[in-house]
C-alpha positions as CSV (number, residue, x, y, z in Angstrom):
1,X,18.9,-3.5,-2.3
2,X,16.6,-6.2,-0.3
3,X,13.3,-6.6,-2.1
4,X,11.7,-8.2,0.9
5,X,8.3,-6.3,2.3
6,X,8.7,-4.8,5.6
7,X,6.8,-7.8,7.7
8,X,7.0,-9.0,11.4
9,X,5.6,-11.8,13.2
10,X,3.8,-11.0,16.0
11,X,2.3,-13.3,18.8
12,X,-1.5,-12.0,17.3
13,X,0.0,-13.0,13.7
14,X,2.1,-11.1,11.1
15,X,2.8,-6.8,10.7
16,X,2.9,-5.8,7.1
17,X,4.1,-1.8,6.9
18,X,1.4,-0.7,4.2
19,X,0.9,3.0,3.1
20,X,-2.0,4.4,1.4
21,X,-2.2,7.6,-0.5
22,X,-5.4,9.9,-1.2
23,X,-5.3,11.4,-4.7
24,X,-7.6,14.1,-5.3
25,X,-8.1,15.4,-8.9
26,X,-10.8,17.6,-10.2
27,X,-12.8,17.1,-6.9
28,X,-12.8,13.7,-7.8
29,X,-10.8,10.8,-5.4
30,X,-8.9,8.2,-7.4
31,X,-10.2,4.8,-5.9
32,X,-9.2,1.2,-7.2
33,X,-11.1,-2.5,-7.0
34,X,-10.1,-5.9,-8.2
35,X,-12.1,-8.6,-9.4
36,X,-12.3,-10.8,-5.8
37,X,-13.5,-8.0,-3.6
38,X,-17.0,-6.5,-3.9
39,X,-15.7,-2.6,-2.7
40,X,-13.6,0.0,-3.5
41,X,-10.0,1.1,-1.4
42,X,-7.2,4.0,-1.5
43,X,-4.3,3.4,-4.0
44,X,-1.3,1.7,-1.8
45,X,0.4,-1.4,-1.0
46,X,3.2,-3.0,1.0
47,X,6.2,-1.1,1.9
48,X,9.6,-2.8,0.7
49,X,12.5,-3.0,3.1
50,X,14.8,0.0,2.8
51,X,12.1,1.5,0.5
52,X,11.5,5.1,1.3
53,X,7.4,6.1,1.0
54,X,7.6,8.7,-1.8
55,X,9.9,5.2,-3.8
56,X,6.2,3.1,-2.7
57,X,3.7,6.1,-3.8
58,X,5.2,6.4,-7.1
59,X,5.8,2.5,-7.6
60,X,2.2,1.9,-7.1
């Protein structure tokens, strides 16, 4: 299987196929950060080619 992300160039600059996922637990929503942005964002990430969504949910 390709591992390459699902990109195209565009003449406004590059499409990357991304999904997100909302995950609710205890009426709580599961968010994530990193140390170089100053906010929070949904679980998710770039989709790999030939890479169904419920393969990229559970790999992130």
């Amino acid at each position: 299987m390709n591992n390459s992300d699902i990109t195209y160039p565009s003449p406004d600059g590059v499409f990357n196929m991304r999904v997100g996922a909302i995950i609710l637990h205890n009426d709580k929503v599961l968010m994530v950060r990193n140390e170089r942005d100053p906010y929070y964002y949904s679980v998710g990430g770039r989709v790999k080619l030939h890479e169904t969504l419920e393969a990229m949910r559970n790999r992130k």
